[in-house]
C-alpha positions as CSV (number, residue, x, y, z in Angstrom):
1,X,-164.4,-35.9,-20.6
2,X,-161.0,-37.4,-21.1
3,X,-160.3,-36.6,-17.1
4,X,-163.2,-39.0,-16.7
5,X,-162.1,-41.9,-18.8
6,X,-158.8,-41.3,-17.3
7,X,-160.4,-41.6,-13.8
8,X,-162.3,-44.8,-14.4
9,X,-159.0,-46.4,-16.4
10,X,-157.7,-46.1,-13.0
11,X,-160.2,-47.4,-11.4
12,X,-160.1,-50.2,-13.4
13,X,-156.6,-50.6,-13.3
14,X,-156.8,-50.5,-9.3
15,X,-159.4,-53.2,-9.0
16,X,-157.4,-55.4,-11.4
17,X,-154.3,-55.1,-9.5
18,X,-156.5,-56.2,-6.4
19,X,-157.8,-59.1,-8.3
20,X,-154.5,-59.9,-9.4
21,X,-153.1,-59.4,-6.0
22,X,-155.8,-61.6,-4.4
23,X,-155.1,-64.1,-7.2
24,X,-151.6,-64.4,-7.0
25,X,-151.9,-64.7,-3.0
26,X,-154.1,-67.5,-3.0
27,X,-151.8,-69.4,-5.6
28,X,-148.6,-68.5,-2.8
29,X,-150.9,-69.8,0.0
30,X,-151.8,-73.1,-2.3
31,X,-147.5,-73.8,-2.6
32,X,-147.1,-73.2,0.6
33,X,-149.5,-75.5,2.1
34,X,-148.4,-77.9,-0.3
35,X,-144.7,-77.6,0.8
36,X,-145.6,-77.8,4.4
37,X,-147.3,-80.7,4.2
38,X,-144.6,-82.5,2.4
39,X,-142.3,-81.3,5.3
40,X,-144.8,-82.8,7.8
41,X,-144.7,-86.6,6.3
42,X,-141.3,-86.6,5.7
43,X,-141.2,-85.5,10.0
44,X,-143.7,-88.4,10.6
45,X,-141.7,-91.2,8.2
46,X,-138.3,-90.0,10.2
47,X,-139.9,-90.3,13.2
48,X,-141.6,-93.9,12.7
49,X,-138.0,-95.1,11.7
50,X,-136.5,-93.5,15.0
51,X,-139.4,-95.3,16.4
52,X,-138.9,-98.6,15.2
53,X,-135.2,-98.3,16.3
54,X,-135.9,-97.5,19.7
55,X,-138.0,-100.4,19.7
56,X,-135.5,-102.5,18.8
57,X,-132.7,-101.5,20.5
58,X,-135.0,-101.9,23.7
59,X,-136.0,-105.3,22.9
60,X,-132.3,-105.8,22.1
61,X,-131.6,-104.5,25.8
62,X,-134.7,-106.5,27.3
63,X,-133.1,-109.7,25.8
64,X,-129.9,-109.4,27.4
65,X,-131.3,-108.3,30.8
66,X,-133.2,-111.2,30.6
67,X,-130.5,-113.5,29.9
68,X,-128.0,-111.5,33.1
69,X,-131.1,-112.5,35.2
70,X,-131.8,-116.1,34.4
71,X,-128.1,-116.9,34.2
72,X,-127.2,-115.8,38.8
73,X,-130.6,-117.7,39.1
74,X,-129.3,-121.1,37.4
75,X,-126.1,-120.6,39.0
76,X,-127.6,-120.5,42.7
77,X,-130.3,-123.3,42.0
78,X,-127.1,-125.2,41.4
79,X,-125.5,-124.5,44.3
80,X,-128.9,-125.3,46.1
81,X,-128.8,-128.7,45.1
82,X,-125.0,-129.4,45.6
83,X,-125.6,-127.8,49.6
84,X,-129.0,-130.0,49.6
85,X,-127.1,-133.0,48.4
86,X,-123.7,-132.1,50.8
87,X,-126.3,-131.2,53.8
88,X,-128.1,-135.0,52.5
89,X,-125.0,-136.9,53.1
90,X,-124.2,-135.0,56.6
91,X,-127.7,-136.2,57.6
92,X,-126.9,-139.7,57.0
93,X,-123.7,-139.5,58.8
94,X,-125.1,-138.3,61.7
95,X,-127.6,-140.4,61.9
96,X,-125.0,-143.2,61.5
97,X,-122.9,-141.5,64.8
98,X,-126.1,-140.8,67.0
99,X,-126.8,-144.4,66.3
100,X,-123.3,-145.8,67.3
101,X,-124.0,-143.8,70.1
102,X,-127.0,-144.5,71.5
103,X,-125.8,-148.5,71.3
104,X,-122.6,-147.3,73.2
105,X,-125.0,-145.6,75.8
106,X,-126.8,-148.7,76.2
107,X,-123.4,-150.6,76.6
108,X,-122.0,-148.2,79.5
109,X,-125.1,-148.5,81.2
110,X,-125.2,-152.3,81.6
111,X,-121.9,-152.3,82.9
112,X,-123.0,-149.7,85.6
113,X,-125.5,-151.8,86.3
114,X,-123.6,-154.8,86.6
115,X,-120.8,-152.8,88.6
116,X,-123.8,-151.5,91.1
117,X,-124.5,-155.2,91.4
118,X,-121.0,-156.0,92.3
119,X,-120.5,-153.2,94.7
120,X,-123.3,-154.5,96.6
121,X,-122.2,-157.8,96.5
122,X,-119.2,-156.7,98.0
123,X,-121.1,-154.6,100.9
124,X,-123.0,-157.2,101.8
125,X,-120.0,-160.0,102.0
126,X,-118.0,-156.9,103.9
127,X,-121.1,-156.8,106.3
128,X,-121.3,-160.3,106.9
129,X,-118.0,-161.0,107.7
130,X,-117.9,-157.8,110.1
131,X,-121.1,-159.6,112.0
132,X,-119.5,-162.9,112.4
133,X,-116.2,-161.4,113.5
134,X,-118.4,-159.4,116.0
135,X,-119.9,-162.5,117.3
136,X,-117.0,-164.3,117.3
137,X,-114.9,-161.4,119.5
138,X,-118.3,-160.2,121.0
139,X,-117.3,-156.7,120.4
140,X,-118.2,-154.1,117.9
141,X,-115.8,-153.0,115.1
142,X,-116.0,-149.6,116.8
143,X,-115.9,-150.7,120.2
144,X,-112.7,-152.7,119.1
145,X,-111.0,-149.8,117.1
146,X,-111.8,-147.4,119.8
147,X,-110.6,-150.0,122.6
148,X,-106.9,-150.4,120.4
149,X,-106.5,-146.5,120.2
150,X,-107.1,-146.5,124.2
151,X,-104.7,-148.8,124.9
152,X,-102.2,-147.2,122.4
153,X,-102.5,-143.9,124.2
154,X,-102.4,-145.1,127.6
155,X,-99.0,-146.7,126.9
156,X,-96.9,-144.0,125.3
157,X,-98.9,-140.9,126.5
158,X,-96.9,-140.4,128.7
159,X,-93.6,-140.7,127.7
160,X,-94.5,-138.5,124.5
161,X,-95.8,-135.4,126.4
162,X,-92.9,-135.7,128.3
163,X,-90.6,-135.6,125.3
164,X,-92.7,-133.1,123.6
165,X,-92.4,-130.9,126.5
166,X,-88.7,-130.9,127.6
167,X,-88.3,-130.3,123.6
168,X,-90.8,-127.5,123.5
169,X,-89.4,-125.8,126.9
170,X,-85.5,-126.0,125.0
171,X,-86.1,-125.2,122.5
172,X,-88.2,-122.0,123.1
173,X,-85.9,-121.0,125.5
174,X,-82.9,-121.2,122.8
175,X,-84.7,-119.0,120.9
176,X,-86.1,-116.6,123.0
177,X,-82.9,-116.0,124.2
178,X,-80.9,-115.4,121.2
179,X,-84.0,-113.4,119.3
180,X,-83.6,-111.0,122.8
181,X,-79.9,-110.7,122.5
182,X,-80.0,-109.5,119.0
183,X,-83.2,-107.4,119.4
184,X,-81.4,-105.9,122.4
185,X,-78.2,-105.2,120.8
186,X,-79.8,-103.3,118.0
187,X,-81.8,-101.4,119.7
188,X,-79.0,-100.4,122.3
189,X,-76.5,-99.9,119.6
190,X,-79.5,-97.2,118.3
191,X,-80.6,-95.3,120.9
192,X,-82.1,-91.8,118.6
193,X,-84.6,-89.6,120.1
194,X,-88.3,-89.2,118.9
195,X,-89.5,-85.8,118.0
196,X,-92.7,-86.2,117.1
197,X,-93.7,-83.9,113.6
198,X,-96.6,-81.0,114.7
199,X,-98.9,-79.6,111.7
200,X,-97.8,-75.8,112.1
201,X,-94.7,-73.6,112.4
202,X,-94.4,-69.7,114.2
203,X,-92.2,-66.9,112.3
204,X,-91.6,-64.0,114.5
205,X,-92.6,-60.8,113.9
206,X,-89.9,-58.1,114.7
207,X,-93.3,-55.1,115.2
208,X,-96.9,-54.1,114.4
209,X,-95.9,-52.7,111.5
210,X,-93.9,-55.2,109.8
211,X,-97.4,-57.4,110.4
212,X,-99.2,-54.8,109.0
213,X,-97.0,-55.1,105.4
214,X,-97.9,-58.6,105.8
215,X,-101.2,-58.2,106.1
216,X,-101.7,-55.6,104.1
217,X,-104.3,-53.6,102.9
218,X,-108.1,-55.4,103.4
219,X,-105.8,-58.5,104.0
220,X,-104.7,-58.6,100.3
221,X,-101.3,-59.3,101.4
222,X,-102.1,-62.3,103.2
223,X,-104.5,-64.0,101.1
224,X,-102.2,-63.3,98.4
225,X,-99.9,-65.1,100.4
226,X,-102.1,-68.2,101.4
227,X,-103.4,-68.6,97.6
228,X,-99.7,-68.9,96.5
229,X,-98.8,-71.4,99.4
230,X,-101.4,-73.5,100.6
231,X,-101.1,-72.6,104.1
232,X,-103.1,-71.3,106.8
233,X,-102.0,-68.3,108.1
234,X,-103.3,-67.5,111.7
235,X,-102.3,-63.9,112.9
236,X,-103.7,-63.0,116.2
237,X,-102.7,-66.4,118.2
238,X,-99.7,-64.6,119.4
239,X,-98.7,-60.5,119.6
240,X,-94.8,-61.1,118.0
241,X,-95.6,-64.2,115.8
242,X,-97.3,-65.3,112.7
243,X,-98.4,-69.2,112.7
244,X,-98.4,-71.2,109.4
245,X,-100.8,-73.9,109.8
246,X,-101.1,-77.1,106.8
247,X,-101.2,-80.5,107.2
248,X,-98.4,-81.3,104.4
249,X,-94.9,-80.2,105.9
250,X,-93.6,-79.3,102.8
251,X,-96.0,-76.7,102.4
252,X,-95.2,-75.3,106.0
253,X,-91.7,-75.0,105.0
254,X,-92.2,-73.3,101.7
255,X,-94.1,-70.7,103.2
256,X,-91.9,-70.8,106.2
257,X,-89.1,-69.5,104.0
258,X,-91.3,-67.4,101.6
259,X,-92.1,-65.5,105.0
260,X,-89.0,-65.2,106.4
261,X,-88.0,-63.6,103.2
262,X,-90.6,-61.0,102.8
263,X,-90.1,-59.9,106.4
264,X,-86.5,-59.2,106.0
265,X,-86.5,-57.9,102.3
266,X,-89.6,-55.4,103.6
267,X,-91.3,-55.4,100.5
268,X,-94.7,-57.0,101.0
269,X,-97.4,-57.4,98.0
270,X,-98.5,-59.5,95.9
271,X,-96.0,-60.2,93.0
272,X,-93.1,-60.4,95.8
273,X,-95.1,-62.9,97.8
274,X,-95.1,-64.7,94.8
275,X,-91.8,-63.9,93.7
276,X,-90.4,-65.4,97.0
277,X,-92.9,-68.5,96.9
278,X,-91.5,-69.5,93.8
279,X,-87.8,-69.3,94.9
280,X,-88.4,-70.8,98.7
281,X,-90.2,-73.7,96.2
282,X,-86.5,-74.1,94.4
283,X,-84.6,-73.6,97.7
284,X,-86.6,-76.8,99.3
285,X,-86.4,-78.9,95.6
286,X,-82.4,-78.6,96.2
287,X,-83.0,-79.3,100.3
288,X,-84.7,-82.6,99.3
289,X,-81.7,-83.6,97.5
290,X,-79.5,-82.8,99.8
291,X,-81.1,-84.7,102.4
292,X,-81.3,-87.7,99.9
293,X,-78.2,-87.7,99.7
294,X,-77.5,-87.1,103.4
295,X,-79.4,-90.3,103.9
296,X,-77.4,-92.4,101.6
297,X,-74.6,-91.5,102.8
298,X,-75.2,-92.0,106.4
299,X,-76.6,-95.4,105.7
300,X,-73.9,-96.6,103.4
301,X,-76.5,-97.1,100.6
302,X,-75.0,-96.4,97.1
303,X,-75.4,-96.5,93.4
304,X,-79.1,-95.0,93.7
305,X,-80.1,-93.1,90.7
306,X,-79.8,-89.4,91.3
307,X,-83.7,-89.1,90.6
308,X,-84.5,-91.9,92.7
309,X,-82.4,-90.1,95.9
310,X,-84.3,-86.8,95.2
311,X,-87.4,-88.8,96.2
312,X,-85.8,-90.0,98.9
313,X,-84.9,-86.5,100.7
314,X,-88.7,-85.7,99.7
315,X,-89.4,-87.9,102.3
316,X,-88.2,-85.5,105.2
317,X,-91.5,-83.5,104.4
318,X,-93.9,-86.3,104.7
319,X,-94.7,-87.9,108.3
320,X,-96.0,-91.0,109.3
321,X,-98.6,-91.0,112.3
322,X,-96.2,-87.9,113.2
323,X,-92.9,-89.6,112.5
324,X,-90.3,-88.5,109.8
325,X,-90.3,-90.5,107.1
326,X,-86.8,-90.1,106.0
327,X,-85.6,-90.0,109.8
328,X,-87.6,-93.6,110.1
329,X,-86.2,-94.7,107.0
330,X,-82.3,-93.8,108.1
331,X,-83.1,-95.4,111.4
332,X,-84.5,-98.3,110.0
333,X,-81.5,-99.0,108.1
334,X,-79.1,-98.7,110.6
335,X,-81.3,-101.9,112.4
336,X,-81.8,-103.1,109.8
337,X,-77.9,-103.5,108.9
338,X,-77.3,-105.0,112.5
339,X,-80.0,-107.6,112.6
340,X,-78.9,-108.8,108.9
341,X,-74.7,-109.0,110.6
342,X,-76.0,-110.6,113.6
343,X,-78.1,-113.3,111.2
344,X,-75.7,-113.8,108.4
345,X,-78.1,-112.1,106.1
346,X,-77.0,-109.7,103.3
347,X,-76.2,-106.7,105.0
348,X,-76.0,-104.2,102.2
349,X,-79.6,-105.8,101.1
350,X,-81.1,-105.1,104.0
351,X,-79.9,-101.6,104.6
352,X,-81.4,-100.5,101.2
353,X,-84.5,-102.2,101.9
354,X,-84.9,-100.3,104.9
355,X,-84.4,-97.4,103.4
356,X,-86.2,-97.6,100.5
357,X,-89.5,-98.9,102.3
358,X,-91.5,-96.1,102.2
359,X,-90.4,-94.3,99.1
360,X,-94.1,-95.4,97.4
361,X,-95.0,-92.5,100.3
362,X,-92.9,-89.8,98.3
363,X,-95.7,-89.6,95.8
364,X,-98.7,-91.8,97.1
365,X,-101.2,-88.1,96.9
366,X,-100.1,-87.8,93.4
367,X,-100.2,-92.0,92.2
368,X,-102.8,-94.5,92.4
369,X,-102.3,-97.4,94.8
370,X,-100.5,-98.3,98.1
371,X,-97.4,-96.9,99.0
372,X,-96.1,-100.6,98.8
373,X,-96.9,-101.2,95.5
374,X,-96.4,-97.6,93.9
375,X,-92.6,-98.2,95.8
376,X,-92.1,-101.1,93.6
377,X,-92.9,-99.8,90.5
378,X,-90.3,-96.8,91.4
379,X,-87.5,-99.4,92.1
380,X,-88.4,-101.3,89.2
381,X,-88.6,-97.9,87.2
382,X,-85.1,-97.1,88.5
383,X,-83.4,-100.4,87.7
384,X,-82.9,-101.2,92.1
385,X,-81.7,-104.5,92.8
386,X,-84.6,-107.6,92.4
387,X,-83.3,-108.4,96.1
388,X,-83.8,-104.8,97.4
389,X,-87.7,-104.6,95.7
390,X,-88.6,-108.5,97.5
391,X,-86.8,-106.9,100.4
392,X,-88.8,-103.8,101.1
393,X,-92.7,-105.3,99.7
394,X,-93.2,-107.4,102.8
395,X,-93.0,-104.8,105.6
396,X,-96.7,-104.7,105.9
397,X,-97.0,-108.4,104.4
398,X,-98.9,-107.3,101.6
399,X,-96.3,-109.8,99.7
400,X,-95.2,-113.1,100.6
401,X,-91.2,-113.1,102.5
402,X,-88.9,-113.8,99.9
403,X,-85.9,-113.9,101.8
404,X,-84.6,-113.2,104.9
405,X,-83.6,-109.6,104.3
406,X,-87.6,-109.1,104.3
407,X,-88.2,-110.9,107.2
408,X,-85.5,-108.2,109.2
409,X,-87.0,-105.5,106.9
410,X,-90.4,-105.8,108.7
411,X,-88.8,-106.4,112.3
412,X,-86.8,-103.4,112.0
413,X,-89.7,-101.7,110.9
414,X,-92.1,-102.7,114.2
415,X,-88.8,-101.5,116.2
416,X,-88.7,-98.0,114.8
417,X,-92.3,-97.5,114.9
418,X,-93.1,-99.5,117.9
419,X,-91.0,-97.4,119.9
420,X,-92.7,-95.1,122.8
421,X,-93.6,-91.3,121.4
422,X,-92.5,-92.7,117.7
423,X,-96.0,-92.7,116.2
424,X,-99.2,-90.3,117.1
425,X,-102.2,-92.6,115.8
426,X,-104.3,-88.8,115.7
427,X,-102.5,-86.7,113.6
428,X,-102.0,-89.4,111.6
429,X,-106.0,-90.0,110.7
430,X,-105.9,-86.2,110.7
431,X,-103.2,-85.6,107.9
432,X,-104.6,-88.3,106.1
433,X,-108.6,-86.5,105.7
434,X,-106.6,-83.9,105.0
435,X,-104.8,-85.1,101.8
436,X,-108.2,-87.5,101.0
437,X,-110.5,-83.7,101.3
438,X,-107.8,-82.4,98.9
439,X,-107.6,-85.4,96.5
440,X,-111.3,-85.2,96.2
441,X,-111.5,-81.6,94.8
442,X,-108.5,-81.5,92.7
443,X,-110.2,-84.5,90.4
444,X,-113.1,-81.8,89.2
445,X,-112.9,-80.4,86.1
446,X,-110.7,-76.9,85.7
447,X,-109.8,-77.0,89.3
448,X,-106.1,-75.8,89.2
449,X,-104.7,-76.1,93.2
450,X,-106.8,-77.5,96.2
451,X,-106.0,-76.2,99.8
452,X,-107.3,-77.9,103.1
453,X,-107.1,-75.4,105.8
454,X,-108.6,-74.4,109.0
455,X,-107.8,-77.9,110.3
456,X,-109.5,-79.3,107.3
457,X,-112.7,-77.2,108.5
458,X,-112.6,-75.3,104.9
459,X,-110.7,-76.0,101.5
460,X,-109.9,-73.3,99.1
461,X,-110.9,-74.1,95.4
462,X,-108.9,-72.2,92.8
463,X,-110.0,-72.2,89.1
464,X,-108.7,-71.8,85.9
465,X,-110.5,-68.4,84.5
466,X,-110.5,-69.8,81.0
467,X,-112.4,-73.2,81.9
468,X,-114.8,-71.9,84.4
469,X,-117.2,-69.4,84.4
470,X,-118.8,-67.2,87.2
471,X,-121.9,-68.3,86.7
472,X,-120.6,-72.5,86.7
473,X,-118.4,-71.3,90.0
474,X,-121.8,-72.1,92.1
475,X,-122.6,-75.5,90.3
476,X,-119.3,-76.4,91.3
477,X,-118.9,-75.4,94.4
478,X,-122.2,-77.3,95.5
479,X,-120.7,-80.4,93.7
480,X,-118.0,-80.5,95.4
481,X,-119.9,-80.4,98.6
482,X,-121.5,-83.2,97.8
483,X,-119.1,-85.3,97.1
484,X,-117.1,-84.4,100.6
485,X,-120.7,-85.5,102.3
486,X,-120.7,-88.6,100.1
487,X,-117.5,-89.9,100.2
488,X,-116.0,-88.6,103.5
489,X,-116.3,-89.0,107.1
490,X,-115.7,-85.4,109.5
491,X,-116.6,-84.3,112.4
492,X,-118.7,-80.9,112.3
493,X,-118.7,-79.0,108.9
494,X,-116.4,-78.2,106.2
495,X,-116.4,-74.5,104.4
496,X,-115.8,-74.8,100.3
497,X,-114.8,-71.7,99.0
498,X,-114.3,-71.6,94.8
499,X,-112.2,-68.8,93.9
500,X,-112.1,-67.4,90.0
501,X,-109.7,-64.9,89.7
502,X,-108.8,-63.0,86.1
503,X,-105.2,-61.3,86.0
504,X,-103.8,-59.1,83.0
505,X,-100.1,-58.3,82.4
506,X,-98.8,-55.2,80.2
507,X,-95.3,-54.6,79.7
508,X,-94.5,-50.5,79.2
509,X,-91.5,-50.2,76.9
């Protein structure tokens, strides 16, 4: 009994804790809704205020804007009107000066008008008076004009062609003969002989085996030897000789030396041929200058700058339609230096002239222009004499004679050329396709040295490894081609051969 009652007392006590439990929940739920509700409205009134201050500052900020705005555009109405009212008044003005000149323009042309009436006026009293003189003399004006100049002529014709002739015959005769006395003299006084400059030289060849070395294995030798010199190397032309064939003499004589060299040192390959190259290039460099020199001296022409007479000797390697250069240069001079003491010119002027003529020619395949007008720049360059530079511009007349000393300049130019055997028009023409077909490759990109060989029948193209590629060799090759067909004029065909060629040095220490 009493575990009953003591079962339902819990039970009872279980279902008012629940009751309790539910009770007191709902009462937590009813504060909390309360308090989150206050929490809302005091969110919505700070947010109207942040509202309403936004709102303000905007319209704040819309007012200003407004007023920026309105302020550039009352400003530049302004300015409107002033350039209306300046533009107003311009107007005016010019309607002012168009009308002054439009009553000007009617001024000007009554007085043409009255001046066209005059000069007819005048015709027609010149007219009249020229008819009543006619029928007064019964002769034309013409017929009388014509008839005066008859009887004028008829007079003193005679006696004036006979003046004029015995004037004419003295005084050509004067001349003549003292123009042949100098001439004569100088040339007499000169007598050198002409040697005409060929395009190859011969080395001789002690035995077959000694042109074997120079050949060398699958002709590495001599192509090795022809890449380093620019020449053409023919082989079988004679049994004991070796001929180096170029148009430019100073390549002949390089290799000329290089070859000579290697046949008596005995060893023949390729970093000796180049070895020797290099050094027969340093041997010629100190030729030129000694021939420079030579040719200042022997002229009597001094105070040349040292550079200046190092182009001079590099005239002995260039020719002129087959002649020496330097050697026409030197004999130039010398007539040069009698004509001017026979004249009364400056004699020291027109030496240097002379010889200083063709120094444009030292460098003309390496400079743009004339060797007349690249010459002068030199001179000038160098600091030579104004009187020298006007001396030596006239010997083709390219320039106006400035003094005498160009006048004898360009005579004793025609005497050294005009000589017989001085000049060879042919090789001349030849030598000069010759340096155009070279100049014409040389000005493609990563083209390092141009050779013209085979009597300019083929030119050897050699490329920089780094700048041109195998597979660009054939582009190139084909432009070049074109160009020579383009801009040059030859007989037959010419062979273009590109050549790329990689080489790698180690040093073993």
């Amino acid at each position: 009994m009493s575990l009953k009652i003591i079962l339902i007392l819990l039970a009872l006590s279980g279902a008012a804790g629940i009751a309790f439990g539910y009770v007191l929940r709902v009462l937590i739920g009813l504060a909390t809704k309360g308090s989150m509700e206050l929490e809302i409205k005091q969110r919505m009134f700070a947010a109207r205020e942040a509202a309403a201050k936004i709102i303000a500052d905007a319209e704040f900020r819309a007012d200003a804007l407004e007023t920026e705005r309105l302020e550039p555009v009352e400003e530049r109405e302004e300015k409107l009107s002033t350039r209306e009212d300046r533009i107003a008044e311009r107007e005016a003005f010019l309607d002012d000066r168009q009308r002054v000149l439009d009553e000007k323009e009617d001024e000007v042309k009554e007085r043409e008008a009255d001046a066209a009436r005059a000069k007819g006026e005048a015709d027609d009293l010149i007219k009249e008076r020229t008819r009543i003189l006619e029928r007064a003399a019964n002769l034309s004006a013409q017929a009388a004009r014509d008839e005066l100049f008859r009887e004028v002529e008829r007079e003193s014709e005679e006696a004036v062609l006979l003046r004029l002739a015995k004037l004419e015959q003295e005084g050509a005769a004067r001349l003549e003969e003292k123009a042949r006395a100098i001439l004569t003299s100088a040339v007499h006084r000169l007598g050198n002989a002409v040697n005409a400059e060929m395009t190859s030289l011969s080395v001789h060849i002690p035995s077959e085996e000694v042109k074997g070395k120079v050949i060398g294995k699958e002709g590495r030798n001599i192509k090795a030897f022809e890449r380093a010199t620019g020449v053409d190397v023919v082989i079988d032309d004679a049994p004991d000789r070796i001929v180096l064939s170029s148009f430019n003499p100073l390549r002949r004589h390089v290799a000329k030396m290089a070859l000579e060299a290697l046949i008596s040192d005995g060893r023949i390959q390729p970093a000796k041929i180049e070895e020797e190259v290099e050094k027969a290039k340093r041997e010629v460099a100190e030729l030129m200058r000694q021939k420079g020199e030579a040719a200042a001296y022997e002229t009597g022409v001094i105070g040349l700058d040292p550079k200046l007479v190092a182009l001079l000797g590099r005239l002995h390697f260039r020719t002129s339609y087959g002649q020496n250069v330097l050697t026409h240069s030197v004999e130039m001079a010398h007539v040069a230096g009698m004509l001017a003491a026979e004249l009364g010119a400056d004699v020291a002027v027109a030496k240097a002239g002379a010889l200083l003529h063709d120094i444009g020619k030292a460098v003309d395949h390496e400079v743009e222009g004339t060797h007349v007008e690249i010459g002068r720049r030199i001179l000038e360059k160098f600091g030579v004499d104004k009187r020298v530079i006007d001396a030596m511009q006239s010997h083709h007349e390219e320039f106006p004679y400035e003094s005498p000393e160009a006048m004898i300049v360009q005579t004793a130019d025609a005497i050294s050329a005009g000589r017989p055997g001085a000049r060879r028009d042919t090789v001349e023409r030849y030598l000069e396709r010759m340096g155009d077909l070279e100049r014409l490759a040389e000005g493609f990109e990563g083209v390092e040295k141009v050779y013209a060989i085979s009597a300019g029948r083929e030119i050897r193209v050699f490329v920089n490894p780094g700048r041109v590629s195998d597979l660009a060799l054939h582009k190139l090759a084909r432009e070049i081609s074109a160009k020579i067909q383009k801009e040059l004029r030859y007989p037959g065909e010419i062979k273009v051969n590109v050549i790329r060629e990689n080489r790698v040095v180690e040093f073993a220490r």
